[in-house]
C-alpha positions as CSV (number, residue, x, y, z in Angstrom):
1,X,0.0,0.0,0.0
2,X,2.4,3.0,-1.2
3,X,-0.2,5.5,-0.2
4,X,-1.2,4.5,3.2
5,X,0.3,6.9,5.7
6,X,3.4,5.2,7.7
7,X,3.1,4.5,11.2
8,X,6.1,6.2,13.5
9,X,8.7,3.4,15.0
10,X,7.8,2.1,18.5
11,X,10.4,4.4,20.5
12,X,9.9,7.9,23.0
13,X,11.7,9.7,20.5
14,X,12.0,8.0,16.9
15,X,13.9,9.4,14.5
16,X,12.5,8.2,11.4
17,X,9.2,6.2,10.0
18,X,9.7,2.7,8.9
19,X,10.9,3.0,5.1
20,X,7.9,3.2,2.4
21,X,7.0,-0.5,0.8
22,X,5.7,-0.9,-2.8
23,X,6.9,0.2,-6.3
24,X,5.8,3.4,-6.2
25,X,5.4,6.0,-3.8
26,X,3.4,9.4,-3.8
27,X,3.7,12.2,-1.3
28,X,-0.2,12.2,-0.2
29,X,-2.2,14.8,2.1
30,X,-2.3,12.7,4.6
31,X,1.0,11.7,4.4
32,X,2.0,15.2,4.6
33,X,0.2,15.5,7.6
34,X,1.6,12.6,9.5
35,X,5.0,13.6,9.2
36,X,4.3,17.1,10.3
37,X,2.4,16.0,13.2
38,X,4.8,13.7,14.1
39,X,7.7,16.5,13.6
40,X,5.5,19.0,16.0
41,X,5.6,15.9,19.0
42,X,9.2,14.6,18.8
43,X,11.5,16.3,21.3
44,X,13.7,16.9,18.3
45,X,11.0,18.6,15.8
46,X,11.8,16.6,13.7
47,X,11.2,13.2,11.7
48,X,12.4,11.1,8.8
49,X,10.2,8.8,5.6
50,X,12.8,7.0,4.0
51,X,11.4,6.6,0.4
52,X,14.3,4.2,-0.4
53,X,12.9,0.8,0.4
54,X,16.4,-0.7,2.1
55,X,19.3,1.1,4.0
56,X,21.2,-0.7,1.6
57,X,19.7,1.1,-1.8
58,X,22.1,2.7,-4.1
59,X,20.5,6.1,-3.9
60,X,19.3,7.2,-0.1
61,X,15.6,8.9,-0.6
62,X,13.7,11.0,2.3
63,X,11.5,13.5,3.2
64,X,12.8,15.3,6.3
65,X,9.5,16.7,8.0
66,X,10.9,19.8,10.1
67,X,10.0,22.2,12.4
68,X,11.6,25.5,13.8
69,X,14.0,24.9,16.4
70,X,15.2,21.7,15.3
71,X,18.9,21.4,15.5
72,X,20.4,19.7,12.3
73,X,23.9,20.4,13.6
74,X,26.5,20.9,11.3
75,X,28.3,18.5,9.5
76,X,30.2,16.7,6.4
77,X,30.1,13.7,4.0
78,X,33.3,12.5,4.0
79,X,33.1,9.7,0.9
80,X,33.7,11.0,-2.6
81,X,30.1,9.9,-3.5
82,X,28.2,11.4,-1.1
83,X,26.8,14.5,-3.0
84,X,23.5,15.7,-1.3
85,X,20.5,17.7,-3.0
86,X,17.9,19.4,-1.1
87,X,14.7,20.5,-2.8
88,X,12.3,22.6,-0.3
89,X,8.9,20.8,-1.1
90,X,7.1,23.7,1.8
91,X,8.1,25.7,3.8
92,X,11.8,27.7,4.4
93,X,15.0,26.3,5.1
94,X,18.1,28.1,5.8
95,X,20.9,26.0,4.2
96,X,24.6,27.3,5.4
97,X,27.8,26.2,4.1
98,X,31.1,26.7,6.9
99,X,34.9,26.8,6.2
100,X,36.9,24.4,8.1
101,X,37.0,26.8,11.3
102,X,33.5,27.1,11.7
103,X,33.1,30.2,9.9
104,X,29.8,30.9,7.4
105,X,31.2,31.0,3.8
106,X,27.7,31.2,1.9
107,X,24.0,31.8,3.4
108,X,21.0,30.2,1.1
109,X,17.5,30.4,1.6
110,X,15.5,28.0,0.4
111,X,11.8,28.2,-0.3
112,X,8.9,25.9,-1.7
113,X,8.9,28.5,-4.7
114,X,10.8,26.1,-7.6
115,X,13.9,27.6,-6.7
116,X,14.4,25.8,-3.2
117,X,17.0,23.8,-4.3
118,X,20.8,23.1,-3.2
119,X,23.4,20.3,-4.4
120,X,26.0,20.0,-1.9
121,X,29.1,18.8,-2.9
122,X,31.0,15.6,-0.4
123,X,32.9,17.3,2.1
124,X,31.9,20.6,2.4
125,X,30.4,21.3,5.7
126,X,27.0,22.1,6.0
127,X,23.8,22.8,8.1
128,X,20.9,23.5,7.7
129,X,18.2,25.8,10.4
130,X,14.2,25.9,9.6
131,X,12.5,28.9,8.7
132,X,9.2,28.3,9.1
133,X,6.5,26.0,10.8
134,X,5.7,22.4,8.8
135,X,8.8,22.8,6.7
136,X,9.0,19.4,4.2
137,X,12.3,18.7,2.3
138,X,13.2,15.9,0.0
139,X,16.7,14.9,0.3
140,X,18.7,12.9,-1.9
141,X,22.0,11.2,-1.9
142,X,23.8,8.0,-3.3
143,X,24.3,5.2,-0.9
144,X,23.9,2.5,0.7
145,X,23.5,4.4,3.7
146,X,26.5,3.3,6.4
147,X,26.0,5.1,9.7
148,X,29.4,4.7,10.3
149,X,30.7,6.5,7.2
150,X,27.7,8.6,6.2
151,X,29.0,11.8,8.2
152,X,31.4,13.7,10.0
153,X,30.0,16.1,12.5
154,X,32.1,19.5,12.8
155,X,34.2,19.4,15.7
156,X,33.4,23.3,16.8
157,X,30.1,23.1,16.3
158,X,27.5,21.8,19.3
159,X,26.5,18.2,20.5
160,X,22.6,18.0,19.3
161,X,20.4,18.1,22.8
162,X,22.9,20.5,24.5
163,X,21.9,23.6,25.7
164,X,24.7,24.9,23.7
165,X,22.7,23.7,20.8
166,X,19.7,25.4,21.5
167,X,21.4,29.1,21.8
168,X,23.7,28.0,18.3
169,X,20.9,27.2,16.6
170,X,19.3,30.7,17.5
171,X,22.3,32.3,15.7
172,X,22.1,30.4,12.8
173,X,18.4,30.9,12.3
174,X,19.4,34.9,13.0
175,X,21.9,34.5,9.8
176,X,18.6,34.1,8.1
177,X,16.2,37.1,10.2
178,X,18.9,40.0,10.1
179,X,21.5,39.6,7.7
180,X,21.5,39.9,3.9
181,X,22.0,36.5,2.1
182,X,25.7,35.8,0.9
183,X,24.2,33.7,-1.9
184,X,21.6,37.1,-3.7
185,X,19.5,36.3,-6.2
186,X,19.1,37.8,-9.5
C-alpha cells in the first residue's frame, strides 16, 4: 500500500518512520500531515520517511518533515560519492555552508517557490536551520546508507540536545532574520 500513511517506530523519540514499501510511492495529504504531526511531537521537531525501500539502496531517498527549532547540527560527508541535493517541497529552510574553522562562507535560503534547491558537494560542511512552521524537504543522496561512514560532525560546532545547541541554533536561524543572504539572487 504505497499510499497508506506510515506509522512512527515504537520508541519515546524516533527518529525516522519505517521505510515506504511498494513500487511506487506518492507524497499524499495525509502523508504530509503525519509527518508534520509527528515533527510537531518529537523532542527533536523533527522526523524522517525514508522513500528508499532498504538502507542498503544505491541512492538514499527522504522527506525530512521539520520544524523550527530543530537542531540539524552541522556536519560533512566525508566519501567522494556522497553529494546531497535538497529540494524545499514547503516551507523555508536556511541551508549554510562553513569553512573548516566554523566560519559561514555562503547563506541560502531555500523556499517551496521552484527555486528551493541546493546540491552539496562531499565534504563541504553544512547545516541547515528551519525557517518556518511544517517545513518538508526531499533529500537525496547515493548510498547504501552506512552510519558509520555517512558523516562527520564539525568538531566546533554543538552536540545535538545541549543547551549549547539550542542558543547556536538561534544564531544560525538569526543568519537568516537580520543579515542579507551571501548567496543574492538575481
Amino acid at each position: 500500500m504505497p499510499d497508506s500513511p506510515p506509522t512512527p517506530l515504537p520508541s519515546p523519540y524516533p527518529m525516522a518512520f519505517p521505510h515506504v514499501t511498494g513500487d511506487a510511492f506518492r507524497l499524499t495529504p495525509e502523508i504530509l500531515a503525519q509527518g508534520i504531526a509527528a515533527a510537531a511531537a518529537s523532542p527533536r521537531q523533527r522526523i524522517i520517511l525514508p522513500l528508499h525501500r532498504t538502507q542498503a539502496a544505491s541512492v538514499g531517498r527522504m522527506l525530512n518533515f521539520f520544524q523550527p527549532g530543530t537542531f540539524v547540527r552541522p556536519h560533512l560527508h566525508p566519501v567522494d560519492y556522497a553529494t546531497e541535493t535538497i529540494l524545499v517541497i514547503r516551507g523555508s529552510l536556511g541551508v549554510l555552508l562553513f569553512d573548516a574553522s566554523g566560519s559561514i562562507t555562503e547563506r541560502h535560503l531555500l523556499r517551496a517557490d521552484g527555486l528551493g534547491l541546493i546540491d552539496i558537494e562531499a565534504r563541504v560542511w553544512h547545516g541547515m536551520t528551519v525557517l518556518e512552521a511544517d517545513t518538508v524537504v526531499l533529500e537525496i543522496k547515493r548510498g547504501p546508507y552506512d552510519v558509520k561512514s555517512d558523516k562527520v560532525f564539525a568538531p566546533w560546532a554543538p552536540v545535538e540536545g545541549s543547551e549549547d545547541a539550542v542558543a547556536y541554533e538561534r544564531e544560525l536561524r538569526r543568519e537568516f532574520h537580520e543579515r542579507e543572504p551571501l548567496n543574492p539572487r538575481a
